[in-house]
PQR file of N, CA, C, O and H, with PARSE charges and radii, in Angstrom:
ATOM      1  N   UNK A   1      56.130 119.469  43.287 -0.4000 1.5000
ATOM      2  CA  UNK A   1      56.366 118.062  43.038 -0.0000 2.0000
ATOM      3  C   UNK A   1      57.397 117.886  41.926  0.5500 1.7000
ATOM      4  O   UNK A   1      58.152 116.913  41.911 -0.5500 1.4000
ATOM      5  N   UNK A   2      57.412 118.627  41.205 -0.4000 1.5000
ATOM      6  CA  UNK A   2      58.291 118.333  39.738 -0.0000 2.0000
ATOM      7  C   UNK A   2      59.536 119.082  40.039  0.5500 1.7000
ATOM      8  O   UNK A   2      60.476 118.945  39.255 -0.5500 1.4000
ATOM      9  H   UNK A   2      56.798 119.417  41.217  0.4000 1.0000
ATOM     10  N   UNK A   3      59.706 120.087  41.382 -0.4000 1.5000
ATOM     11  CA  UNK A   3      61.253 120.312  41.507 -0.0000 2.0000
ATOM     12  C   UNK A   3      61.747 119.323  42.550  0.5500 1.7000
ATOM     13  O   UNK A   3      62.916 119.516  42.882 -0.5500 1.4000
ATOM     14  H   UNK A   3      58.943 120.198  42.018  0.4000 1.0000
ATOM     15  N   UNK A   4      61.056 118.189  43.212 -0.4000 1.5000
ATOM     16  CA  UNK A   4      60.956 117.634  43.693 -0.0000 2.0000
ATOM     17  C   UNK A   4      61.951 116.476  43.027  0.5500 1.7000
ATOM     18  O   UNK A   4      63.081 116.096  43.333 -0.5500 1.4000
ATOM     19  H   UNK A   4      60.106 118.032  42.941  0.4000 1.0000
ATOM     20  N   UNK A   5      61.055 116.103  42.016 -0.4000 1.5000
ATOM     21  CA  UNK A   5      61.608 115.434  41.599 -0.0000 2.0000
ATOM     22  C   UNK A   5      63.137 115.505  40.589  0.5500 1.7000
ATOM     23  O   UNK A   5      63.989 114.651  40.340 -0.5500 1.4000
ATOM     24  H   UNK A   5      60.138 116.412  41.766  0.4000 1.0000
ATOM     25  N   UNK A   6      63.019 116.590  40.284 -0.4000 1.5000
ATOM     26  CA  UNK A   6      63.872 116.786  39.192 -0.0000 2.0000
ATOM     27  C   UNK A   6      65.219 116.764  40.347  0.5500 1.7000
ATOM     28  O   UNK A   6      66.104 115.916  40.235 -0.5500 1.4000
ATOM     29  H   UNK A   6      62.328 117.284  40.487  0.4000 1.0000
ATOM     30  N   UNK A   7      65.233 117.708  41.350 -0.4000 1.5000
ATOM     31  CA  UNK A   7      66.001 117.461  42.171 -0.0000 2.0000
ATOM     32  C   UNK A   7      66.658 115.865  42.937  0.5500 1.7000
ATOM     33  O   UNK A   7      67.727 115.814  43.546 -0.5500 1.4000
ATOM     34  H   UNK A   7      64.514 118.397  41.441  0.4000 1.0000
ATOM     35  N   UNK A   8      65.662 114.594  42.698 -0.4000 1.5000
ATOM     36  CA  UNK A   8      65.950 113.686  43.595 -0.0000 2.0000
ATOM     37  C   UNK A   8      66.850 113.120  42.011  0.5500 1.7000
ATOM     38  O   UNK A   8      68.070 113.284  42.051 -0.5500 1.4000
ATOM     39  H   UNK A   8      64.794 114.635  42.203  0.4000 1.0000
ATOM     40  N   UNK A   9      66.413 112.649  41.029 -0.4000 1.5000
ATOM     41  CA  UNK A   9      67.146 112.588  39.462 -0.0000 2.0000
ATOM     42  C   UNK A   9      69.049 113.227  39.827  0.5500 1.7000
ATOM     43  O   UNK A   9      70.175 112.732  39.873 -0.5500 1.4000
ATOM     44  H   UNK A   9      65.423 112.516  40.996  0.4000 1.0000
ATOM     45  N   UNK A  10      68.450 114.469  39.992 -0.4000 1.5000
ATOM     46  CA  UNK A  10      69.493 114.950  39.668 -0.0000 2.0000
ATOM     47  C   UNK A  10      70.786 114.542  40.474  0.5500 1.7000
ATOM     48  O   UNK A  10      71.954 114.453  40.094 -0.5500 1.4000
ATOM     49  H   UNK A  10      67.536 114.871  39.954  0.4000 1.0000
ATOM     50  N   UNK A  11      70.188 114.314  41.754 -0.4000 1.5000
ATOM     51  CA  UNK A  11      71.362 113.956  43.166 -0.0000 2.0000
ATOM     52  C   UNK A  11      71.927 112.545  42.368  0.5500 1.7000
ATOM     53  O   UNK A  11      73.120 112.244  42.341 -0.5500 1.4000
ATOM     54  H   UNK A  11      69.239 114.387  42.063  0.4000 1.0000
ATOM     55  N   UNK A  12      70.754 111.675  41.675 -0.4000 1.5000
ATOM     56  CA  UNK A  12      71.944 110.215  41.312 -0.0000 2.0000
ATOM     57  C   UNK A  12      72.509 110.562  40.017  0.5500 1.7000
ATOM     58  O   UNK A  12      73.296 109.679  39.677 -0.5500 1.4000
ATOM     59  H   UNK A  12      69.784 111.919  41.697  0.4000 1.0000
ATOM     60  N   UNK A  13      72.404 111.680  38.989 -0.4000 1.5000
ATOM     61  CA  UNK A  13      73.084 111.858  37.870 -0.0000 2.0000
ATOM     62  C   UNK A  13      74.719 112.574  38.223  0.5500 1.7000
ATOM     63  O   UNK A  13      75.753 112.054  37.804 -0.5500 1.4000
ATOM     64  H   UNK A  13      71.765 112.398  39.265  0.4000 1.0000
ATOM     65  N   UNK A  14      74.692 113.837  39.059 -0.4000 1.5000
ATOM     66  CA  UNK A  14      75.279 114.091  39.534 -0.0000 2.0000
ATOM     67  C   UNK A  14      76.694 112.771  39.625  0.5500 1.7000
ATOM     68  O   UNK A  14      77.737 112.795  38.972 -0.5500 1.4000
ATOM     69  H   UNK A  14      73.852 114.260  39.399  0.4000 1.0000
ATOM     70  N   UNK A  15      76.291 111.789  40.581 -0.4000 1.5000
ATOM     71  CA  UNK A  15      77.435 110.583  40.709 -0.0000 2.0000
ATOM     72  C   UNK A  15      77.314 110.146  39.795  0.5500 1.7000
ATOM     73  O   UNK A  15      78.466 109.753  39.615 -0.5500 1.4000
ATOM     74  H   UNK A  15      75.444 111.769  41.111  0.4000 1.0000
ATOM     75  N   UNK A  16      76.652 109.781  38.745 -0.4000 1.5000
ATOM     76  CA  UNK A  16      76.740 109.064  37.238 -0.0000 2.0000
ATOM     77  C   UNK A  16      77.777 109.952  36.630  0.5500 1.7000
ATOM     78  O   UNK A  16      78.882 109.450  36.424 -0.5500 1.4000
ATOM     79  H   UNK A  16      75.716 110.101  38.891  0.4000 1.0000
ATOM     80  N   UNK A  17      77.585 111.123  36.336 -0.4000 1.5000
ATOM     81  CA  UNK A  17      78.515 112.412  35.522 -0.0000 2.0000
ATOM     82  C   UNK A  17      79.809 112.148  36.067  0.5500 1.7000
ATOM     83  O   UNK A  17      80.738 111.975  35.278 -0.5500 1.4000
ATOM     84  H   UNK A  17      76.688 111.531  36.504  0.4000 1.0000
ATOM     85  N   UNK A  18      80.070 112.074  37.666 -0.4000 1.5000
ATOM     86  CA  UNK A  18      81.108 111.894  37.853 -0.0000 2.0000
ATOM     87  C   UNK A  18      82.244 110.708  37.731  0.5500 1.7000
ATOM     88  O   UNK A  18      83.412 110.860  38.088 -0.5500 1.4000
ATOM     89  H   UNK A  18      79.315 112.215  38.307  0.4000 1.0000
ATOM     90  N   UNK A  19      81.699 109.494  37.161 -0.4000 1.5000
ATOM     91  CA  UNK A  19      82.293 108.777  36.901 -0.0000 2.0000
ATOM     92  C   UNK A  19      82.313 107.454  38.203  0.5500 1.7000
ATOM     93  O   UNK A  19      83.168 106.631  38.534 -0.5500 1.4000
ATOM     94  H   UNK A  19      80.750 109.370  36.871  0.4000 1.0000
ATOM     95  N   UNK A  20      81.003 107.745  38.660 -0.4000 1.5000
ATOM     96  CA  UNK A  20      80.530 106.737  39.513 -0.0000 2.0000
ATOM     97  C   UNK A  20      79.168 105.898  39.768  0.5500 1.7000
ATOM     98  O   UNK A  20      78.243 106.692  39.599 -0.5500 1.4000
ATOM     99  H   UNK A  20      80.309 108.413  38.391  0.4000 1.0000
ATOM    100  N   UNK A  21      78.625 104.512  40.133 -0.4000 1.5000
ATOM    101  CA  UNK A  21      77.509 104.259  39.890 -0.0000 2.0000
ATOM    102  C   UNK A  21      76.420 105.587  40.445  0.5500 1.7000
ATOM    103  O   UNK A  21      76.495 106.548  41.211 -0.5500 1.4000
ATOM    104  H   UNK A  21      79.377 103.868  40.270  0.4000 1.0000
ATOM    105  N   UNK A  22      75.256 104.866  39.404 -0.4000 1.5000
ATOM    106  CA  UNK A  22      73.915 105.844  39.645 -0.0000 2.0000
ATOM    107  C   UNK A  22      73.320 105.941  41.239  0.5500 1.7000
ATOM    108  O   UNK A  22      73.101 104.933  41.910 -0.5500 1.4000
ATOM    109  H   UNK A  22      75.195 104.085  38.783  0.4000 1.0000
ATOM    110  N   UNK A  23      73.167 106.889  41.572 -0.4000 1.5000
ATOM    111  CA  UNK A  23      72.944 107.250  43.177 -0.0000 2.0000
ATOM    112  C   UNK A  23      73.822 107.075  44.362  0.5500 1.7000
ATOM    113  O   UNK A  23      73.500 107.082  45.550 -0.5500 1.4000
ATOM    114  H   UNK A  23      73.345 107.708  41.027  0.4000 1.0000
ATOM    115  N   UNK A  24      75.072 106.905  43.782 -0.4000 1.5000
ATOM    116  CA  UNK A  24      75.926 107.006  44.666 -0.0000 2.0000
ATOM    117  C   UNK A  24      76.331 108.103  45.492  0.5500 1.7000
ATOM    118  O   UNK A  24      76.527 109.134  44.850 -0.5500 1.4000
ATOM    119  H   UNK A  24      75.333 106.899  42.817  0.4000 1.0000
ATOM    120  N   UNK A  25      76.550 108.199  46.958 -0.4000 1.5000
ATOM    121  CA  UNK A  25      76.817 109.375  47.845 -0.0000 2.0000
ATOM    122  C   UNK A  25      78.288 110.286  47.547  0.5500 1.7000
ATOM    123  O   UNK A  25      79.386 109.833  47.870 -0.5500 1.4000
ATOM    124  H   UNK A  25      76.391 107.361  47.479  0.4000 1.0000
ATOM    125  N   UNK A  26      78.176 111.149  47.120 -0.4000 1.5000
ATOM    126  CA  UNK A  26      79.205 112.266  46.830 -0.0000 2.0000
ATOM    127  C   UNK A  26      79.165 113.134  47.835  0.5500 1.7000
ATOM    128  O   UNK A  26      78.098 113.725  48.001 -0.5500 1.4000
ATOM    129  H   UNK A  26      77.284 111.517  46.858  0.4000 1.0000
ATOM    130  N   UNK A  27      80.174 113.395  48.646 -0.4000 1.5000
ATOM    131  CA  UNK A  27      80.119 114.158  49.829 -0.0000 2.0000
ATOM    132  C   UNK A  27      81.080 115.666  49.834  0.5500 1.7000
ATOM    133  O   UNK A  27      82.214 115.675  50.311 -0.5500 1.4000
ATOM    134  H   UNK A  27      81.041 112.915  48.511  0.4000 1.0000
ATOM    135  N   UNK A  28      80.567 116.652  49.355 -0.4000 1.5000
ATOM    136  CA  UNK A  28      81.627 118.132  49.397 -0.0000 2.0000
ATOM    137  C   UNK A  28      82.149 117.957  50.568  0.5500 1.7000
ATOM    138  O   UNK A  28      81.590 117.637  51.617 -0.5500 1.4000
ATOM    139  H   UNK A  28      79.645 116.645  48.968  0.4000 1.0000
ATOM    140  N   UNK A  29      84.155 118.362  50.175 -0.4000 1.5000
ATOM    141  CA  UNK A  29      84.844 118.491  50.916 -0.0000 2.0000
ATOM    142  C   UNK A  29      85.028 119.496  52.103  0.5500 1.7000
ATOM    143  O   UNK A  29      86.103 119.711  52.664 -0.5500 1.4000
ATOM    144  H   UNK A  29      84.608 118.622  49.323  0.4000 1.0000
ATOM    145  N   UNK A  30      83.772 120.109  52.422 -0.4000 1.5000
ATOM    146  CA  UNK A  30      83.270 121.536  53.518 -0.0000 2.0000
ATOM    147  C   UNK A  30      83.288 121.106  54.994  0.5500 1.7000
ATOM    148  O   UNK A  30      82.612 120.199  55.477 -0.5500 1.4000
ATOM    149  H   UNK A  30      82.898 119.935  51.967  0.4000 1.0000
ATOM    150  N   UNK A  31      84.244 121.966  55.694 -0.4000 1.5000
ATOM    151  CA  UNK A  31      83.996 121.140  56.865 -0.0000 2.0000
ATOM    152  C   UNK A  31      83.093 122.209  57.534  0.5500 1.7000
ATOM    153  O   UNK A  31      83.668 123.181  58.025 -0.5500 1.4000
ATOM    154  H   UNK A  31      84.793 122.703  55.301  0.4000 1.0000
ATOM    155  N   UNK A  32      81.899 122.144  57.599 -0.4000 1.5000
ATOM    156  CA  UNK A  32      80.697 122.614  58.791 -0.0000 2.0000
ATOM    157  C   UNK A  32      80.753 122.736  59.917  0.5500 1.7000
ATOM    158  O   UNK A  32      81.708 122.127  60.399 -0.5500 1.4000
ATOM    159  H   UNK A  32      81.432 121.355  57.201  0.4000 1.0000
ATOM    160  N   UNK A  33      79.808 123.564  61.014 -0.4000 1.5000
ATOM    161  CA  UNK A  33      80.546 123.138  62.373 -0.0000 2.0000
ATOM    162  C   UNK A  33      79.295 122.188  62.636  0.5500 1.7000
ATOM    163  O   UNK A  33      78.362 121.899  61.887 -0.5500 1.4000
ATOM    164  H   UNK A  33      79.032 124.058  60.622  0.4000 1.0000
ATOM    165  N   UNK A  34      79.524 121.868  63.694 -0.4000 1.5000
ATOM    166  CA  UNK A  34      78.668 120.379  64.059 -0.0000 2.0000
ATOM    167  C   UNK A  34      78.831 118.980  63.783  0.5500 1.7000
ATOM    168  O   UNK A  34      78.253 118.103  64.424 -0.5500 1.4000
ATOM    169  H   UNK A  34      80.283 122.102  64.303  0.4000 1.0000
ATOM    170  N   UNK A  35      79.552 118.789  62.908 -0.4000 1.5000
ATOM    171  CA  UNK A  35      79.815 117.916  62.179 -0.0000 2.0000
ATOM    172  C   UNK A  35      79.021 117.581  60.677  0.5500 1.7000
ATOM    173  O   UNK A  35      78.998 116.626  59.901 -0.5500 1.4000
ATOM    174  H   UNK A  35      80.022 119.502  62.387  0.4000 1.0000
ATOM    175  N   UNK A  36      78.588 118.512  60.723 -0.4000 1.5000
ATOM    176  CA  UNK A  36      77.386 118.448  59.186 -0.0000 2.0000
ATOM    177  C   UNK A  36      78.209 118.160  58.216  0.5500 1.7000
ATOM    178  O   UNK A  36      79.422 118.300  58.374 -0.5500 1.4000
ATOM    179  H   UNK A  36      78.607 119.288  61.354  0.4000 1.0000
ATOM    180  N   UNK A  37      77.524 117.582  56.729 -0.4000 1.5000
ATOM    181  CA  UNK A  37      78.473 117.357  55.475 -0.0000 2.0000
ATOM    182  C   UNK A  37      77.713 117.697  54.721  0.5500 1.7000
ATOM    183  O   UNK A  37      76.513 117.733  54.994 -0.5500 1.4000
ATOM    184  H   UNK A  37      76.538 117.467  56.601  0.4000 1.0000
ATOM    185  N   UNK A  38      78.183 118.029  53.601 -0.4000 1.5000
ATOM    186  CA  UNK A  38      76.697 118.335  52.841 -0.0000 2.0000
ATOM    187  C   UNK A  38      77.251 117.485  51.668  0.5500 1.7000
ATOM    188  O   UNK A  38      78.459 117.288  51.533 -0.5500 1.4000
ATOM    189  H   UNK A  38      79.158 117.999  53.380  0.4000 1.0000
ATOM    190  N   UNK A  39      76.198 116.931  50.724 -0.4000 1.5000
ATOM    191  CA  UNK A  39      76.435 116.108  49.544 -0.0000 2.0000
ATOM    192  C   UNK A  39      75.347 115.580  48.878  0.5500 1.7000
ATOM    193  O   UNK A  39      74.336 116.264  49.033 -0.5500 1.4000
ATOM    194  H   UNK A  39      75.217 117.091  50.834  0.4000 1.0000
ATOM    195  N   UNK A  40      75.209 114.631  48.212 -0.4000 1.5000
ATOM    196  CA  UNK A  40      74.426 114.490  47.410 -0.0000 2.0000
ATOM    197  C   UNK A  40      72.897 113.686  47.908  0.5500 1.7000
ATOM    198  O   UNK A  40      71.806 113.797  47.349 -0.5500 1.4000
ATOM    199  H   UNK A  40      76.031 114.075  48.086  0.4000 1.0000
ATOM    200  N   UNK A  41      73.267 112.784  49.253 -0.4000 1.5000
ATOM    201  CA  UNK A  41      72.293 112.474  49.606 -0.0000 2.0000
ATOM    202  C   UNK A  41      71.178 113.106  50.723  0.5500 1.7000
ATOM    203  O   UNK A  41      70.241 112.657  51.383 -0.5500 1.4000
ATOM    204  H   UNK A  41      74.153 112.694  49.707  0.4000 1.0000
ATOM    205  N   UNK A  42      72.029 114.783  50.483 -0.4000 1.5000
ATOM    206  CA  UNK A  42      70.698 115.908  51.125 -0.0000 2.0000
ATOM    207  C   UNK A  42      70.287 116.262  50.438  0.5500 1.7000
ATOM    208  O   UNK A  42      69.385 117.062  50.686 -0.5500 1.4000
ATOM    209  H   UNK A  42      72.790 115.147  49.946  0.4000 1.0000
ATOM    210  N   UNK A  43      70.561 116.005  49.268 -0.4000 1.5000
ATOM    211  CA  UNK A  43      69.803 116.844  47.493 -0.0000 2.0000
ATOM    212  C   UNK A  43      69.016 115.922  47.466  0.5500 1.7000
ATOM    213  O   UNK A  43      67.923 116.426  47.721 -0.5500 1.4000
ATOM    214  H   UNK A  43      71.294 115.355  49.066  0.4000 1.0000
ATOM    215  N   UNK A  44      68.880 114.670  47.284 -0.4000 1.5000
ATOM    216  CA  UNK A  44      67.976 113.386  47.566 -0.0000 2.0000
ATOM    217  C   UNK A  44      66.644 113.984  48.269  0.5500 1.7000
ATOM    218  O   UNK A  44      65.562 114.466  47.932 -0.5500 1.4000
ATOM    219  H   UNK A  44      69.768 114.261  47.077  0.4000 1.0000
ATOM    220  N   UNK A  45      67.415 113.646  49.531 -0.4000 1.5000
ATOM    221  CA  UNK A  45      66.547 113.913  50.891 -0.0000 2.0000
ATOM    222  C   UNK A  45      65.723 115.168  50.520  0.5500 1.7000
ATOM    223  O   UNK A  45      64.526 115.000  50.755 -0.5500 1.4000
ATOM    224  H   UNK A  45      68.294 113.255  49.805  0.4000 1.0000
ATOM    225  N   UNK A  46      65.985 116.196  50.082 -0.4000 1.5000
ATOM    226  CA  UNK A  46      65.218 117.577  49.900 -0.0000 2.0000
ATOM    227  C   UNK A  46      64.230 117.208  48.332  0.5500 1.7000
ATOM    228  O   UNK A  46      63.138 117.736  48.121 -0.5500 1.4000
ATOM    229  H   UNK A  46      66.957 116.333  49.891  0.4000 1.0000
ATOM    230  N   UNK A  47      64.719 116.483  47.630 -0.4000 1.5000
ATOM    231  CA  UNK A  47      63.795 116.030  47.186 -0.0000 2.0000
ATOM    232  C   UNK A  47      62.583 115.107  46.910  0.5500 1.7000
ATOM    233  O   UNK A  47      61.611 115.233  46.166 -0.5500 1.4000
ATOM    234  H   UNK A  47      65.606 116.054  47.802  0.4000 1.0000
ATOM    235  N   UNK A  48      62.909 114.301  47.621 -0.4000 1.5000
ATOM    236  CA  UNK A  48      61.925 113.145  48.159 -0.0000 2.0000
ATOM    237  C   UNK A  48      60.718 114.230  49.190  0.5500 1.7000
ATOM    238  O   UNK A  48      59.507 114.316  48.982 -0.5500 1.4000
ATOM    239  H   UNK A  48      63.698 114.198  48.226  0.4000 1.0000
ATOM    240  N   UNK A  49      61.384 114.837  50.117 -0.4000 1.5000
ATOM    241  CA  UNK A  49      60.027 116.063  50.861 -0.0000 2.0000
ATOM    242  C   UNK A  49      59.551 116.584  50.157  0.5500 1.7000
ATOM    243  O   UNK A  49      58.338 116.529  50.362 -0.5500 1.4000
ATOM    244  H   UNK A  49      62.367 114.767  50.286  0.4000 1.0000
ATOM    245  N   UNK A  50      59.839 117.245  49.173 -0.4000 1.5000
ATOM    246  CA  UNK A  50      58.968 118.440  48.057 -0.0000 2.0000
ATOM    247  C   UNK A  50      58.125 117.170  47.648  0.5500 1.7000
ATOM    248  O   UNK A  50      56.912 117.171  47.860 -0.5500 1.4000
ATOM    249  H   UNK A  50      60.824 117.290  49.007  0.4000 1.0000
ATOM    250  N   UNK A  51      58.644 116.271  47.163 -0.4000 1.5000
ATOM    251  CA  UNK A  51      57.681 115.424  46.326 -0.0000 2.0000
ATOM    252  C   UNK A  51      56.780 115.070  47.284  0.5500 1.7000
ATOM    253  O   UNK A  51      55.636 115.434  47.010 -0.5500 1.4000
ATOM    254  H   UNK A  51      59.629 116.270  46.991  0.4000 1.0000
ATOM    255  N   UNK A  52      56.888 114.555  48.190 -0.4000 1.5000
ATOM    256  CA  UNK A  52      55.360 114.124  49.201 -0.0000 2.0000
ATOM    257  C   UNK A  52      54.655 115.380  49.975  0.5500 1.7000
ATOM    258  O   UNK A  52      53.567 115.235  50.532 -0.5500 1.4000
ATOM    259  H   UNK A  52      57.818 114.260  48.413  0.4000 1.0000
ATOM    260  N   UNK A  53      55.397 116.697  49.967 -0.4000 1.5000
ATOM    261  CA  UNK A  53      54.847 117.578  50.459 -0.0000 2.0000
ATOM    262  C   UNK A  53      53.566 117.886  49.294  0.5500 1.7000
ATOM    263  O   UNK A  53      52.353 117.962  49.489 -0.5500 1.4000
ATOM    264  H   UNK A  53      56.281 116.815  49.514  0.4000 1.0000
ATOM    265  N   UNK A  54      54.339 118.023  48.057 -0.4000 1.5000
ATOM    266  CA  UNK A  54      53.502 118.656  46.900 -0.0000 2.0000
ATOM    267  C   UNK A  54      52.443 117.508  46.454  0.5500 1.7000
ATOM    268  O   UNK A  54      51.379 117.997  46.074 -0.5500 1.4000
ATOM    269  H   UNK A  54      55.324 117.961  47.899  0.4000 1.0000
ATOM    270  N   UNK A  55      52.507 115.888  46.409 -0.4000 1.5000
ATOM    271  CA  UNK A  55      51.703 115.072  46.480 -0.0000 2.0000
ATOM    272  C   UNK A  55      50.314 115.175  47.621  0.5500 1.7000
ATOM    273  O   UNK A  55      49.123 115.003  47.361 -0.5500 1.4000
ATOM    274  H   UNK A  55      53.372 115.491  46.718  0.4000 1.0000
ATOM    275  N   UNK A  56      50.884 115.476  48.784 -0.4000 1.5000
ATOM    276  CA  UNK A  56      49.781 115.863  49.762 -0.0000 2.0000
ATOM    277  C   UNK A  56      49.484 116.779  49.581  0.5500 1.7000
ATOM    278  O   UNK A  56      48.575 116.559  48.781 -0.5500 1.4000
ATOM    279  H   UNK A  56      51.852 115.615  48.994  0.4000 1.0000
ATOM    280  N   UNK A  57      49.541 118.195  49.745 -0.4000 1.5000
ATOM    281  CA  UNK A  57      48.961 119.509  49.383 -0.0000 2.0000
ATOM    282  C   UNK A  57      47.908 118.931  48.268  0.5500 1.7000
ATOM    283  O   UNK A  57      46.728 118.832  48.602 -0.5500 1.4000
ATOM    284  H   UNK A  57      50.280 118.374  50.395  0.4000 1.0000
ATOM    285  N   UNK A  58      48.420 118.447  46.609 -0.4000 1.5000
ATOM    286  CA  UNK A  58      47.452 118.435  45.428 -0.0000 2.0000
ATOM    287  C   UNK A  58      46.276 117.422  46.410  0.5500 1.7000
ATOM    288  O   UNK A  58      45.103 117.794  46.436 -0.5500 1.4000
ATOM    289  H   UNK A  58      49.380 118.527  46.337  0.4000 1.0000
ATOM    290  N   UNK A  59      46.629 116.349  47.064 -0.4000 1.5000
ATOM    291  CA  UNK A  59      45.385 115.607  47.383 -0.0000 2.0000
ATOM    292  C   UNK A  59      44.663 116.365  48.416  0.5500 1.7000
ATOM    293  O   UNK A  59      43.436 116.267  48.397 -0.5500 1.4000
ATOM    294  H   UNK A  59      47.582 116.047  47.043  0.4000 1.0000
ATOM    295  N   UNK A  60      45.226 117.128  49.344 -0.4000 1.5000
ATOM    296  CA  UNK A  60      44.388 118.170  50.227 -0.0000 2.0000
ATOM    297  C   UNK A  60      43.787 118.847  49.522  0.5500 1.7000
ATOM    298  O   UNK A  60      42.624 118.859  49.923 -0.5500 1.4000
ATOM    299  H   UNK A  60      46.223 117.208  49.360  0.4000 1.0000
ATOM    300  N   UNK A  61      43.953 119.671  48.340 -0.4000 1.5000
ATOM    301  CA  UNK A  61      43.812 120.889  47.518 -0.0000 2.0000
ATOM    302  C   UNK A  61      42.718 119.945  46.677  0.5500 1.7000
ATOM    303  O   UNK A  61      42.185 120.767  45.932 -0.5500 1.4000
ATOM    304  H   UNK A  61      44.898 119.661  48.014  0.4000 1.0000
ATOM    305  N   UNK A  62      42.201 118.844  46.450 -0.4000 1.5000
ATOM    306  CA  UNK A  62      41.542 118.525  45.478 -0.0000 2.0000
ATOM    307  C   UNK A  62      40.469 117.842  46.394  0.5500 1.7000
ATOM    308  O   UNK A  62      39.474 117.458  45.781 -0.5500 1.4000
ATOM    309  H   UNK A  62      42.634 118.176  47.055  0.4000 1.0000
ATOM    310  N   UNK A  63      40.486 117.554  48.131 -0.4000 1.5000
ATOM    311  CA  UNK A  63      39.432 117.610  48.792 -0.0000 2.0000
ATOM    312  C   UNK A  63      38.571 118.406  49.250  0.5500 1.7000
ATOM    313  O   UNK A  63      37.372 118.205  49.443 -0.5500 1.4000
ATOM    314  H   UNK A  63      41.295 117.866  48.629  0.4000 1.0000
ATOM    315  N   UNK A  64      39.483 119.765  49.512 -0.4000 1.5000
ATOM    316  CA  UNK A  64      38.776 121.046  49.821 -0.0000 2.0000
ATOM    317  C   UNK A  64      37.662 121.584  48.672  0.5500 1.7000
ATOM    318  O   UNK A  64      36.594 122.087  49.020 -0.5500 1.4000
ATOM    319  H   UNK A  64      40.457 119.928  49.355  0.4000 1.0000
ATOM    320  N   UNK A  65      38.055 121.411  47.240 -0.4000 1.5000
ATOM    321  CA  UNK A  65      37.908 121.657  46.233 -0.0000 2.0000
ATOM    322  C   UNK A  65      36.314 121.129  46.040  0.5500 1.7000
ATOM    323  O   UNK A  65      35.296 121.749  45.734 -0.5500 1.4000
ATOM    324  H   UNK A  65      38.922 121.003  46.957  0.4000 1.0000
ATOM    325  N   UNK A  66      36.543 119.772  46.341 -0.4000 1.5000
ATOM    326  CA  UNK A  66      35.098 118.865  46.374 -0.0000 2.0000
ATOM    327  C   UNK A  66      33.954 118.916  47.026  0.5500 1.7000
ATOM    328  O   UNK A  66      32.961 118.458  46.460 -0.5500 1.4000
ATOM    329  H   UNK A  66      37.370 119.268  46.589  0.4000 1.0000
ATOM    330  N   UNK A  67      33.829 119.504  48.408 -0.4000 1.5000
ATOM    331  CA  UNK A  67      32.956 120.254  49.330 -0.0000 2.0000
ATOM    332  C   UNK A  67      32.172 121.241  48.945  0.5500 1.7000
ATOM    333  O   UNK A  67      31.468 121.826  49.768 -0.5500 1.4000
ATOM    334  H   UNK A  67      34.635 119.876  48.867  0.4000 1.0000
TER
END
């Protein structure tokens, strides 16, 4: 949960540092095949999952616990 988060922070500081509003989409200039892009709002995205993955697990992990 806490790389979770630190990661979703980091994707809108990232565009702050660069001299643009907070959470703004920064997109690396990589061309992928498929058409993929990679940038700042998959650093987001990968962090928003850890965080609800690791939110559910602790609430699973603290029902099992209770039984």
């Amino acid at each position: 949960t806490a790389i979770g988060l630190l990661l979703a922070a980091a994707s809108g500081c990232l565009a702050w540092l660069a001299g643009h509003p907070f959470m703004r989409g920064l997109w690396l200039p990589v061309d992928l095949p498929a058409e993929l892009k990679l940038g700042t709002v998959l650093l987001f995205d990968v962090g928003v999952y850890l965080v609800v993955l690791g939110a559910t697990l602790g609430i699973l992990y603290t029902l099992a616990e209770a039984e």
